[in-house]
C-alpha distance (Angstrom), angle and dihedral (degrees) to the residues before:
residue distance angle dihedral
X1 . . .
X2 3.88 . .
X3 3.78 122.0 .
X4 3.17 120.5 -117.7
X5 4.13 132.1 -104.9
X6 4.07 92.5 -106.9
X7 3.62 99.9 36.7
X8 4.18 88.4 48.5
X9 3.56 94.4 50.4
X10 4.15 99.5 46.0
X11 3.97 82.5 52.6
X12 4.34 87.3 51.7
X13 3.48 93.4 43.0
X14 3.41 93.6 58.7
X15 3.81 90.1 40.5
X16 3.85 86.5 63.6
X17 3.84 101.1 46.2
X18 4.12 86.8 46.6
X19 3.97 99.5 37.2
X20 3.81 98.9 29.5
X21 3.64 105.7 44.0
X22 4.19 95.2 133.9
X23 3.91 80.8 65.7
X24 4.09 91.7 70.6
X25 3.61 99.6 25.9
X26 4.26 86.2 56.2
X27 3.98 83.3 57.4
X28 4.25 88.0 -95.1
X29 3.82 125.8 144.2
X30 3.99 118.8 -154.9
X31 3.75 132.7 -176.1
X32 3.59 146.9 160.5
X33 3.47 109.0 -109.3
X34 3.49 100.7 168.2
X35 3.83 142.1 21.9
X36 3.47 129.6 177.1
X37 4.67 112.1 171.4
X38 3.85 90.7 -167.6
X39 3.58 92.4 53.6
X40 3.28 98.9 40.0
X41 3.83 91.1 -129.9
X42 4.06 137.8 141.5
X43 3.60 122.2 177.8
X44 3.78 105.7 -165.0
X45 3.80 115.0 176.7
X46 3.75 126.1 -145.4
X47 4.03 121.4 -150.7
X48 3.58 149.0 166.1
X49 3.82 111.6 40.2
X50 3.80 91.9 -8.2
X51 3.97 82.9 83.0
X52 3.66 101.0 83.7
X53 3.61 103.2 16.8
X54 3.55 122.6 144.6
X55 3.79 90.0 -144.3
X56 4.19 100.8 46.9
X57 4.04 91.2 103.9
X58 3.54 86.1 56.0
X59 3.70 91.4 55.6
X60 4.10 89.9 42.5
X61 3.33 85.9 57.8
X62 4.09 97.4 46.3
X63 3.87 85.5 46.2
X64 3.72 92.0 55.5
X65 3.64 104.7 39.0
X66 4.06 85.0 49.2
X67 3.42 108.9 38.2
X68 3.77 90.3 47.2
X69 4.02 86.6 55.4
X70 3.89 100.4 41.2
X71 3.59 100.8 50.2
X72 3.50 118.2 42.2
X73 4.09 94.4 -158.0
X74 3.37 85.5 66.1
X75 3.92 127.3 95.9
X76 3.72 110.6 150.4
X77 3.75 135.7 29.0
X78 3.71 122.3 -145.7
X79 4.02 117.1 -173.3
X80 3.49 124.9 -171.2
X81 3.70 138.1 -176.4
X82 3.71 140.1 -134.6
X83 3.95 128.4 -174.4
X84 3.85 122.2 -128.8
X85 3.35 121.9 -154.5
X86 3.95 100.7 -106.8
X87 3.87 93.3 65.9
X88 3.68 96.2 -122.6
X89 3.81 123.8 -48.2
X90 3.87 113.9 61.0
X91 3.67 114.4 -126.3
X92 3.58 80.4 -128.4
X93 3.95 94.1 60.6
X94 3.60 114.0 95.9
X95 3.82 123.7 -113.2
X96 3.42 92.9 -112.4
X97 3.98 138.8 16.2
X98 3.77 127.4 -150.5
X99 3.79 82.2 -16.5
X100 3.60 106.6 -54.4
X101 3.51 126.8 117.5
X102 3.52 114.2 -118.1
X103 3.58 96.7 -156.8
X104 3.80 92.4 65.0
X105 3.64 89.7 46.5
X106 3.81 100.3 -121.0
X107 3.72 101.6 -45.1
X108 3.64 99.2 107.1
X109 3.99 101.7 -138.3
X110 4.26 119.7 29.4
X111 3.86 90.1 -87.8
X112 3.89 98.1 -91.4
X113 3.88 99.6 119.3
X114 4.12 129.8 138.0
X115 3.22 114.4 -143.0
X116 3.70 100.4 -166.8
X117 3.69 94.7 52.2
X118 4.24 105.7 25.4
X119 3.40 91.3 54.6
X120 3.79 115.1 27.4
C-alpha cells in the first residue's frame, strides 16, 4: 500500500521543523513544495538567508542522505532556492546564536589561528 501525496508530505514537513531546526534559527525557510510516492520524488525549497549561504550544499547533502533513509517512498531529493528580499540575515536575527558569530559562519575566529603557539 503506498501513501499518499498529502499524507507523505504532512509527515516531511514535520520531519523538517523537528530534524532541521538550524535551518530557521539561521534566518532559513524550508518547505515541501512538491511530492510525488511513485516517483519517489520531494522537492523541498529552502529560503530566506539559506539563499546565499556558504553552508546550503551541506544542508543539500544532509537533506538527501536523510530523507532518502527516513522515508522509504522516497528516492531522490530535489532542493531549490528562492531569494527574499533582505539578502540573507534578517535584521531581526541576532548577531550571534548559541555563541557563534554568524558573520564568520560558525568558525569562531576568521580562520587565522596557530596551533603550535595559541594553544600550547
Amino acid at each position: 500500500m503506498t501513501e499518499d501525496a498529502a499524507a507523505l508530505q504532512d509527515r516531511i514537513e514535520s520531519w523538517l521543523s523537528v530534524q532541521m531546526p538550524m535551518i530557521d534559527s539561521h534566518g532559513g525557510t524550508s518547505a515541501v513544495r512538491e511530492v510525488d510516492p511513485e516517483a519517489g520524488l520531494v522537492v523541498i525549497e529552502l529560503g530566506g538567508a539559506c539563499s546565499g549561504c556558504g553552508i546550503s550544499q551541506t544542508t543539500e547533502q544532509t537533506l538527501d542522505e536523510e530523507l532518502t533513509t527516513q522515508f522509504d517512498a522516497i528516492q531522490e531529493v530535489s532542493v531549490q532556492y528562492v531569494g527574499d528580499d533582505a539578502g540573507g540575515w534578517s535584521v531581526e536575527q541576532p548577531e550571534t546564536y548559541m555563541g557563534i558569530d554568524r558573520t564568520e559562519g560558525g568558525r569562531g575566529g576568521t580562520g587565522k589561528s596557530r596551533p603550535m603557539s595559541d594553544f600550547f
